[in-house]
DSSP file (Angstrom, degrees, kcal/mol; ACC not computed):
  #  RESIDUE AA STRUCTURE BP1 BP2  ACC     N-H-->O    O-->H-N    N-H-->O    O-->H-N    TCO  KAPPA ALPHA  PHI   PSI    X-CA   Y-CA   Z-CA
    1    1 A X     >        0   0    0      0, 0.0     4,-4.1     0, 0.0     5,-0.2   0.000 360.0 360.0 360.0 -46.9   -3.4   -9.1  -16.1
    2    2 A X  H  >  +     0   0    0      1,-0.2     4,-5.3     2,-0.2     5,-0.2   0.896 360.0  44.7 -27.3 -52.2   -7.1   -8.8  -14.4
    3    3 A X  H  > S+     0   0    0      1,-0.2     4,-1.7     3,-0.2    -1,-0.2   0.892 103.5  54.1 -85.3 -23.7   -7.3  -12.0  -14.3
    4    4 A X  H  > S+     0   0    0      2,-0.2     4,-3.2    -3,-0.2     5,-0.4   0.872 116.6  48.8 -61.4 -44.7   -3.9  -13.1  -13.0
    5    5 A X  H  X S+     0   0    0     -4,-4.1     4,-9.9     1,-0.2    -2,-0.2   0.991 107.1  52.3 -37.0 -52.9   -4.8  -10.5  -10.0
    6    6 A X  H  X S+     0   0    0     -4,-5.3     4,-1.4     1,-0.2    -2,-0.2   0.742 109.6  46.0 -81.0  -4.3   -8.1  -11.9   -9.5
    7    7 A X  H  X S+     0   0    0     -4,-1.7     4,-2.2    -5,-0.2     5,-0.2   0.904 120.9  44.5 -73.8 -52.5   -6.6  -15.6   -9.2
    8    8 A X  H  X S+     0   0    0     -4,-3.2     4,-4.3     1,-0.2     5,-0.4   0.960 109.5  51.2 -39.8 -48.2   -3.8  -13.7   -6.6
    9    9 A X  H  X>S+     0   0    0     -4,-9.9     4,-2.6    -5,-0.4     5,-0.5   0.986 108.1  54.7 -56.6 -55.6   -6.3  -11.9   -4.9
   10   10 A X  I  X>S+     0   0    0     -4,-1.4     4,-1.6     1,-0.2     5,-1.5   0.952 116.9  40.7 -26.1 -67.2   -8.4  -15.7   -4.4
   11   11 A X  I  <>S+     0   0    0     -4,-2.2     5,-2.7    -5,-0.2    -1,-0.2   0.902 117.5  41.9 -37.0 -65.3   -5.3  -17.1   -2.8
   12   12 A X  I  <5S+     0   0    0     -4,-4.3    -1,-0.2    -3,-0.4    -2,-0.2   0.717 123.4  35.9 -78.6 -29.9   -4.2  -14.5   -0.8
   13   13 A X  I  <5S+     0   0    0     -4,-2.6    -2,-0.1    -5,-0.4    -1,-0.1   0.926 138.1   9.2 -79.1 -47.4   -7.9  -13.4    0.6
   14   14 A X  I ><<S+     0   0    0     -4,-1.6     3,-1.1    -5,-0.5     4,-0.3   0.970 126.8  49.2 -89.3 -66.2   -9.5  -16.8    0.9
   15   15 A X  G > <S+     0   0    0     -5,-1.5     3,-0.6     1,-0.3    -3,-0.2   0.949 129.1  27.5 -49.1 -48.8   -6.9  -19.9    0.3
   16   16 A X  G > XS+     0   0    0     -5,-2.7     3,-1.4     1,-0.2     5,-0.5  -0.006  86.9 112.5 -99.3  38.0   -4.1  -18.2    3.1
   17   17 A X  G X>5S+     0   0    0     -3,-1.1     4,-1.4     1,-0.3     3,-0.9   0.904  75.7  58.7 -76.9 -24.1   -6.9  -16.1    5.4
   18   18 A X  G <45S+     0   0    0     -3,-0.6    -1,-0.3    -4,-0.3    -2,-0.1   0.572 106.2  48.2 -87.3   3.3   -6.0  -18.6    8.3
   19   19 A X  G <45S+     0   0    0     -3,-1.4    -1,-0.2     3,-0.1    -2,-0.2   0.419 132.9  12.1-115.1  13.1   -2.1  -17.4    8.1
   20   20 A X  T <45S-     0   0    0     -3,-0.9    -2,-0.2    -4,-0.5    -3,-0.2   0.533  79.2-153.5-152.4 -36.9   -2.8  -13.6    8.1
   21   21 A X     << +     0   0    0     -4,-1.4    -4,-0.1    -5,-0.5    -3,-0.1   0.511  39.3 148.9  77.9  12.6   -6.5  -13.0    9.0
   22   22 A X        +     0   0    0      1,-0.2    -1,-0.2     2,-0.1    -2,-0.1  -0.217  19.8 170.9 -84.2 168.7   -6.7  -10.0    7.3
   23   23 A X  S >  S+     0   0    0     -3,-0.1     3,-1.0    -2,-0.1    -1,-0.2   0.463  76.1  25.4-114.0 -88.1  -10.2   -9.1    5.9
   24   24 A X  T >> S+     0   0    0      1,-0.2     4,-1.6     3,-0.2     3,-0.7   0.500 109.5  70.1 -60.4  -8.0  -10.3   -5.4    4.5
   25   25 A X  H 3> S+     0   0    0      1,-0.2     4,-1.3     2,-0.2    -1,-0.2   0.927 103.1  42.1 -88.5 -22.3   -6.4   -5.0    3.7
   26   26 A X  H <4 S+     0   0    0     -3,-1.0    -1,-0.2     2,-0.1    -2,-0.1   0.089 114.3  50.8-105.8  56.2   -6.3   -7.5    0.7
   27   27 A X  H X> S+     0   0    0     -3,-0.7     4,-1.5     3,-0.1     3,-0.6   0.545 113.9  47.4-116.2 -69.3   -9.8   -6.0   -0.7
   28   28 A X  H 3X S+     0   0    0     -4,-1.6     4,-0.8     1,-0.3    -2,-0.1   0.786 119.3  42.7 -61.8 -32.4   -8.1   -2.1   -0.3
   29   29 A X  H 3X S+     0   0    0     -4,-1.3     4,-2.4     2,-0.2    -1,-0.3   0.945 111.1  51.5 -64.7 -59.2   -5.1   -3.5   -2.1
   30   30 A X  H <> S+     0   0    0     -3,-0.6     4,-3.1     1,-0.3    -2,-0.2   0.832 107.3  53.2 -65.7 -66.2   -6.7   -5.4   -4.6
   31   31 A X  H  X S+     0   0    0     -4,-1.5     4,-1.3     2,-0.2    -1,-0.3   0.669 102.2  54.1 -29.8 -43.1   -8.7   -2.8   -5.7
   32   32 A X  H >X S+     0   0    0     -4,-0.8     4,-2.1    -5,-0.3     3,-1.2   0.982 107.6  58.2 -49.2 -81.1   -5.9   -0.2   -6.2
   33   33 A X  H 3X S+     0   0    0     -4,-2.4     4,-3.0     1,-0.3     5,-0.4   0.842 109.3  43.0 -26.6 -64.4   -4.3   -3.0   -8.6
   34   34 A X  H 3X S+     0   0    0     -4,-3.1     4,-1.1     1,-0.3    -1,-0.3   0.800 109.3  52.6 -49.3 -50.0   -7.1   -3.1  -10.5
   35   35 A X  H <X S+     0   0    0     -4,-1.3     4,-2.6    -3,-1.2     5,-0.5   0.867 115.2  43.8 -47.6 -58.9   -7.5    0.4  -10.6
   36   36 A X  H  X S+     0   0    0     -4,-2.1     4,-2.1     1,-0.2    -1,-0.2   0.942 112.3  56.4 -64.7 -43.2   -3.5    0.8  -11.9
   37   37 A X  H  X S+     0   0    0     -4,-3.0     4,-1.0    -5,-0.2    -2,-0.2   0.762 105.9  47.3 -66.4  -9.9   -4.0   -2.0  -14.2
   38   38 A X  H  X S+     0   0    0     -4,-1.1     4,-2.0    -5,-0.4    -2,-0.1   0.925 113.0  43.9 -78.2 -52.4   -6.8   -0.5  -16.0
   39   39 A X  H  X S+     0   0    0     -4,-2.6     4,-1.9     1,-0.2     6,-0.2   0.919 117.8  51.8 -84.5 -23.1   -5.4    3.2  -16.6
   40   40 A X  H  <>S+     0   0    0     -4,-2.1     5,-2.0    -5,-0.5    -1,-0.2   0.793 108.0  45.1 -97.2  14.7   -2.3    1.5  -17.6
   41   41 A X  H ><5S+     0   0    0     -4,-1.0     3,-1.6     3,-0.2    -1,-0.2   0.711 113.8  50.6 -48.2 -46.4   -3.8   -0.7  -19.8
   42   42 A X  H 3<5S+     0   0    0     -4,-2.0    -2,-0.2     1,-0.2    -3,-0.2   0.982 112.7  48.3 -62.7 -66.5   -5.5    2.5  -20.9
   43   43 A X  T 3<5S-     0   0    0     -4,-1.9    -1,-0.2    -5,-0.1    -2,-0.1   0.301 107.8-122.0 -52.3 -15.6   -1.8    4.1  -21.0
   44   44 A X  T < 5 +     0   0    0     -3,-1.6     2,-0.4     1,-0.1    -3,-0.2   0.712  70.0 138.1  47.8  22.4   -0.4    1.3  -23.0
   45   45 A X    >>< +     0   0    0     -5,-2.0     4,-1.7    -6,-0.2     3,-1.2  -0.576  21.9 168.5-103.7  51.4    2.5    0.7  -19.8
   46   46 A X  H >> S+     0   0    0     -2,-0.4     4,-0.9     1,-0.2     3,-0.7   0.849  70.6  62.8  11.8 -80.1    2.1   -3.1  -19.9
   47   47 A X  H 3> S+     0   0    0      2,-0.2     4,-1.6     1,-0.2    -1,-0.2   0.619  99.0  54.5 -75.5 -15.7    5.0   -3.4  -17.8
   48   48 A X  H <> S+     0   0    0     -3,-1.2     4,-0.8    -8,-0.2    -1,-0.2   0.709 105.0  57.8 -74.1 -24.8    3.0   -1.4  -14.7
   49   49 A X  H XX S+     0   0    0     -4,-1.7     4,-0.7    -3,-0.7     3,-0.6   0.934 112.4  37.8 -70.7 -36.6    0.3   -3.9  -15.0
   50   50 A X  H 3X S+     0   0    0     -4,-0.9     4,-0.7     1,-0.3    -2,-0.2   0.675 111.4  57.2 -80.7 -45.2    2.5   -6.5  -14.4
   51   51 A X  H 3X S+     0   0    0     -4,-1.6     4,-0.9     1,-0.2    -1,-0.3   0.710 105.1  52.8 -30.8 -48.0    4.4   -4.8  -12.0
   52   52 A X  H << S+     0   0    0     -4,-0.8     4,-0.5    -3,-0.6    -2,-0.2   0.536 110.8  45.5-123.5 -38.1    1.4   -4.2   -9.9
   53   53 A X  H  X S+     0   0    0     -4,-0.7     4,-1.3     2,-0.2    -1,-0.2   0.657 109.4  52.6 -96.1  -9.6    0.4   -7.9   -9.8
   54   54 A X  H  < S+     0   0    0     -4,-0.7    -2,-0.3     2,-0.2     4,-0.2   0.414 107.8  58.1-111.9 -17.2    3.6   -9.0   -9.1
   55   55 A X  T  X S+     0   0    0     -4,-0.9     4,-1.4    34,-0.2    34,-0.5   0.577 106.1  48.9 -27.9 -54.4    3.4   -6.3   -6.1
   56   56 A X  T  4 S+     0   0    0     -4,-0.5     4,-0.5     2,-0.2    -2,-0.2   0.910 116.3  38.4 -78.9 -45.7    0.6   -7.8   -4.8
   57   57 A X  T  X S+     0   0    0     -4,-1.3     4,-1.3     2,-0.2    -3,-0.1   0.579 117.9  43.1 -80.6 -14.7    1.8  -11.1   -4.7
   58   58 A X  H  > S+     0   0    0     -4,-0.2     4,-1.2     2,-0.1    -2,-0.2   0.727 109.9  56.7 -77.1 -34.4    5.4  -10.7   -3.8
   59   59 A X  H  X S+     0   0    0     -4,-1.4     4,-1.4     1,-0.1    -2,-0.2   0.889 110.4  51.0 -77.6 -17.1    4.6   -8.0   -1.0
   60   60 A X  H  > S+     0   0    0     -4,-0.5     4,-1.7     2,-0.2    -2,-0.1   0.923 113.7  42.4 -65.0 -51.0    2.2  -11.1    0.4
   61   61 A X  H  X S+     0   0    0     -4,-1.3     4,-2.0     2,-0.2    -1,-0.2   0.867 119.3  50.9 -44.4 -41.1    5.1  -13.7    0.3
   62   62 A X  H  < S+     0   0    0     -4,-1.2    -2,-0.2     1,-0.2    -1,-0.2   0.795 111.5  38.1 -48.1 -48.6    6.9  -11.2    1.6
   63   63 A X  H  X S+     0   0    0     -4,-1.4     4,-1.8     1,-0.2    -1,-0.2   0.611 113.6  56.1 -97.6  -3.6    5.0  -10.2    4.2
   64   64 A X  H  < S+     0   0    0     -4,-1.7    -2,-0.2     2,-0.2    -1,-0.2   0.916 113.8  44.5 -64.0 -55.6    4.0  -13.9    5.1
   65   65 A X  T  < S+     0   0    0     -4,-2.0    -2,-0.1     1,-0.2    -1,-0.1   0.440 125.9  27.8-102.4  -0.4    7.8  -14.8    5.4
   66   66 A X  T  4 S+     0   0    0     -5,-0.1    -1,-0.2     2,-0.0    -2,-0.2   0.730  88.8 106.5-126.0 -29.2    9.0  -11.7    7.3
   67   67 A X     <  -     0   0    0     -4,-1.8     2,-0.4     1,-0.1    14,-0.1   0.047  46.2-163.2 -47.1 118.0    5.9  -10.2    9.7
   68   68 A X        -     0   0    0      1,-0.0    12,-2.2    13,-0.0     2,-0.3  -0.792  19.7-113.3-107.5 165.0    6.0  -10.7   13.6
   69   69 A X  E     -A   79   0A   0     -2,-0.4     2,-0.3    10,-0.2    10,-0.2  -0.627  34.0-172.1-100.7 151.1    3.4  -10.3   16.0
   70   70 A X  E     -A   78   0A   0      8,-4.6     8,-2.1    -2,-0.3     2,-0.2  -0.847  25.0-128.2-128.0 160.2    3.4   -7.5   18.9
   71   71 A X  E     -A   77   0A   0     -2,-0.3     2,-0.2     6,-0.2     6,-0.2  -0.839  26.3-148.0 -75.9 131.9    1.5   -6.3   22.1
   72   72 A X        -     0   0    0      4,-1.2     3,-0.5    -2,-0.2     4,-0.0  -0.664  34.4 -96.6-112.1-149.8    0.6   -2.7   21.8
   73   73 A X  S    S+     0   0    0      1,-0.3    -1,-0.1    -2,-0.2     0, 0.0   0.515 129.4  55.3 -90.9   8.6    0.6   -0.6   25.5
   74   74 A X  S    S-     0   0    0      2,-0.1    -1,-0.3     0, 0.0    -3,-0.0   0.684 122.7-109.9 -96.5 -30.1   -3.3   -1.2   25.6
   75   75 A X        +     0   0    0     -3,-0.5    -2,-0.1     1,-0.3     2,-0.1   0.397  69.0 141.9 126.2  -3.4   -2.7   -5.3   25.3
   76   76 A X        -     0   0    0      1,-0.1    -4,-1.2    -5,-0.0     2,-0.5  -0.357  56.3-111.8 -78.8 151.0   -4.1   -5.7   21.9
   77   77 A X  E     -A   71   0A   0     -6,-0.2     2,-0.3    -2,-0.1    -6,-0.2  -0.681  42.5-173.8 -89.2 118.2   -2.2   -8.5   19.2
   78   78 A X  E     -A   70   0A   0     -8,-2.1    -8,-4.6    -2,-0.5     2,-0.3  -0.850  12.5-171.3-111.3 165.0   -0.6   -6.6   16.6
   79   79 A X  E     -A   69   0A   0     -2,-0.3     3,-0.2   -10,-0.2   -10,-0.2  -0.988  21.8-150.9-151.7 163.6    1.1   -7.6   13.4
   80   80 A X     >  +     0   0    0    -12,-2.2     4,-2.5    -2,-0.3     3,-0.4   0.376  63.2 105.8-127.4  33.3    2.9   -6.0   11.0
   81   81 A X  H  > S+     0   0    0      1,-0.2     4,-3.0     2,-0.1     3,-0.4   0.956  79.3  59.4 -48.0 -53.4    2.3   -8.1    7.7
   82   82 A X  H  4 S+     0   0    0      2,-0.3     4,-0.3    -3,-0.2    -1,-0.2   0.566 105.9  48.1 -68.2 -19.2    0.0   -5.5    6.2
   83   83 A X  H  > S+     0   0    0     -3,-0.4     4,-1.0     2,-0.1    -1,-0.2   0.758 109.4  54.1-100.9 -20.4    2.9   -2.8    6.3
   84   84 A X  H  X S+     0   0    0     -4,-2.5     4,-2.3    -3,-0.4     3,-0.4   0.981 117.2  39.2 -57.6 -54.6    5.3   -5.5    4.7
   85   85 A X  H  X S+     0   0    0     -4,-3.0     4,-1.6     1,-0.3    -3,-0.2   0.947 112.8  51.6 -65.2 -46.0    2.7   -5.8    1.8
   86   86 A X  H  > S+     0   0    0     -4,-0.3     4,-1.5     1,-0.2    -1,-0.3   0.687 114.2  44.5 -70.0 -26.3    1.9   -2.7    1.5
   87   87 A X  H  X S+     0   0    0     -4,-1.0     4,-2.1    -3,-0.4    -1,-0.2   0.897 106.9  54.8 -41.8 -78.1    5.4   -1.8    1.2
   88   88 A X  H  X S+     0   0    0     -4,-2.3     4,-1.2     1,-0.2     3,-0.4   0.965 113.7  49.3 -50.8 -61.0    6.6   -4.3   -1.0
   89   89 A X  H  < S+     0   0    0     -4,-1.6     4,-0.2   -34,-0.5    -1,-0.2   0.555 103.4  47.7 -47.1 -37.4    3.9   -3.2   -3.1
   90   90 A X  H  X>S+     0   0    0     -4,-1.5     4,-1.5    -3,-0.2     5,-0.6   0.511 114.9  54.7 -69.7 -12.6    4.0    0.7   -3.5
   91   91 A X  H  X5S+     0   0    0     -4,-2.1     4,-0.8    -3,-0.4    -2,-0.2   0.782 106.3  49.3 -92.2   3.0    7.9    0.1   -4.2
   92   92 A X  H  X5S+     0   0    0     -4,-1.2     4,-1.2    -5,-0.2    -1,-0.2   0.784 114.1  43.7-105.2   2.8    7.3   -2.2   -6.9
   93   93 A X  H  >5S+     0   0    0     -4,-0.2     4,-0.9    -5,-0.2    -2,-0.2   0.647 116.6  48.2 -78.8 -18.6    4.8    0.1   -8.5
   94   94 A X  H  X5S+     0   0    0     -4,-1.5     4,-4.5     2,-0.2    -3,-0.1   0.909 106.3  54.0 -67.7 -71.8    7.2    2.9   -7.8
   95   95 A X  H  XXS+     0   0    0     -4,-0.8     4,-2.3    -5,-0.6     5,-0.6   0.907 111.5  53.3 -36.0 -81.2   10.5    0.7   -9.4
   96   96 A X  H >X5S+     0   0    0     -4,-1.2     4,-1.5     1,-0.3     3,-1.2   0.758 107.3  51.1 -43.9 -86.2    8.0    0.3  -12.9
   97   97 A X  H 3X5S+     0   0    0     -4,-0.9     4,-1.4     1,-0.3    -1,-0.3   0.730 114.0  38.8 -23.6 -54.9    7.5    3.8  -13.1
   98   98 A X  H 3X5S+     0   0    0     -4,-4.5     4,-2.4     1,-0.2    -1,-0.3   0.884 114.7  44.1 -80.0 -16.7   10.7    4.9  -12.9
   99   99 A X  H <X5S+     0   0    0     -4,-2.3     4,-3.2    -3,-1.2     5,-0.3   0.848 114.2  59.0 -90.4 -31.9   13.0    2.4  -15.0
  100  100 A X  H >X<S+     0   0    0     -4,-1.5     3,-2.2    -5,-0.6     4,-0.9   0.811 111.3  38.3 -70.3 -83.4    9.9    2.7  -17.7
  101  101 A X  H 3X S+     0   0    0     -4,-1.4     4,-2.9     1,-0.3    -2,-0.2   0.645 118.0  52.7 -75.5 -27.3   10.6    6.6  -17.9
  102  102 A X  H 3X S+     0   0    0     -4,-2.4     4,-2.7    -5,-0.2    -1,-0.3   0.982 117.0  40.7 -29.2 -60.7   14.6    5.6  -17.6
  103  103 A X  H <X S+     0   0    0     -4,-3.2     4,-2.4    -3,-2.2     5,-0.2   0.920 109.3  55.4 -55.8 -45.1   13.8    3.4  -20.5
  104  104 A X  H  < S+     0   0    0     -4,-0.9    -1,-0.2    -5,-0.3     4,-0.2   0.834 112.1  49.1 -56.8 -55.8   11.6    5.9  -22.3
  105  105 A X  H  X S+     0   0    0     -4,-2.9     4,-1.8    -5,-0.2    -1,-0.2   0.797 104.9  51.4 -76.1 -23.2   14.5    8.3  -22.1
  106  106 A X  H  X S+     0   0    0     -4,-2.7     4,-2.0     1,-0.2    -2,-0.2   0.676 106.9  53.6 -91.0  -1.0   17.0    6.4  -23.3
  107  107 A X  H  X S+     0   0    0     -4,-2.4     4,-1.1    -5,-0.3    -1,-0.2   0.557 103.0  56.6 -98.7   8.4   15.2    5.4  -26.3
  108  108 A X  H  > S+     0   0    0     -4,-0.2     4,-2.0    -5,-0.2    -2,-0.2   0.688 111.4  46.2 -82.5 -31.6   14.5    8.9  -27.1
  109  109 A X  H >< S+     0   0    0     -4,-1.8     3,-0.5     1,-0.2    -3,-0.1   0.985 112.6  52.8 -59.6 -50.6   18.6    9.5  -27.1
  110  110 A X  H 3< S+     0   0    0     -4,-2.0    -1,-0.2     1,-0.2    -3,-0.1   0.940 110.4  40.4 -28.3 -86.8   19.0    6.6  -28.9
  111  111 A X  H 3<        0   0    0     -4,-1.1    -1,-0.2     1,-0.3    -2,-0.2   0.506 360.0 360.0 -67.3  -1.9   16.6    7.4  -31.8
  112  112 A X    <<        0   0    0     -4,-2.0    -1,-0.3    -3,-0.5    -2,-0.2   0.403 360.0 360.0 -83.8 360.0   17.8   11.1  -31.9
C-alpha cells in the first residue's frame, strides 16, 4: 500500500501541480496516509490501508472534477479543492472504520 500512495502522491503533487497548485496540502495529506497505513498494517486492518489510498486519490479526482474558484472580501483567489479532498478523504477513512467494526460484529454473532 506504501508504495501505491507514494506513486498517488507523485501524480497528484508533481504530474497535476499545474491543475491545483497546491504545495503543502498534498505533503499534509500524504503523510497522514502513511501514518494510517502503517499502524494499520501494524493492526492487521488491510482494508484501512486501502481505504486510505483510495481516499487520497478519489478525494483528488474528486476535488479536481468538482472545486470552483472564489474572491474572498480582501480580493484574494480562493479555491475550494483542498476541502473537497480533504473531505473525500476523512469520510473514506471514516466509511473503513466503521463497516470493518459492522463486519467484525457480525462475524462474532455468526461464530457464537
Amino acid at each position: 500500500m506504501i508504495g501505491l500512495l507514494a506513486i498517488s502522491y507523485w501524480i497528484c503533487r508533481f504530474v497535476f501541480f499545474g491543475m491545483h497548485g497546491m504545495k503543502q496540502w498534498p505533503n499534509m495529506l500524504a503523510i497522514v496516509s502513511l501514518i494510517i497505513i502503517v499502524i494499520a498494517s501494524i493492526g492487521g486492518r488491510q482494508s484501512l490501508s486501502v481505504a486510505t489510498v483510495i481516499g487520497y486519490i478519489g478525494g483528488f479526482v474528486l476535488a479536481m472534477i468538482f472545486n470552483t474558484d472564489g474572491v474572498d472580501q480582501g480580493g484574494g483567489a480562493t479555491n475550494n479543492a483542498w476541502k473537497i479532498w480533504g473531505t473525500i478523504f476523512i469520510c473514506s477513512i471514516l466509511i473503513s472504520i466503521i463497516l470493518g467494526y459492522i463486519f467484525k460484529q457480525r462475524h462474532k454473532k455468526i461464530m457464537e
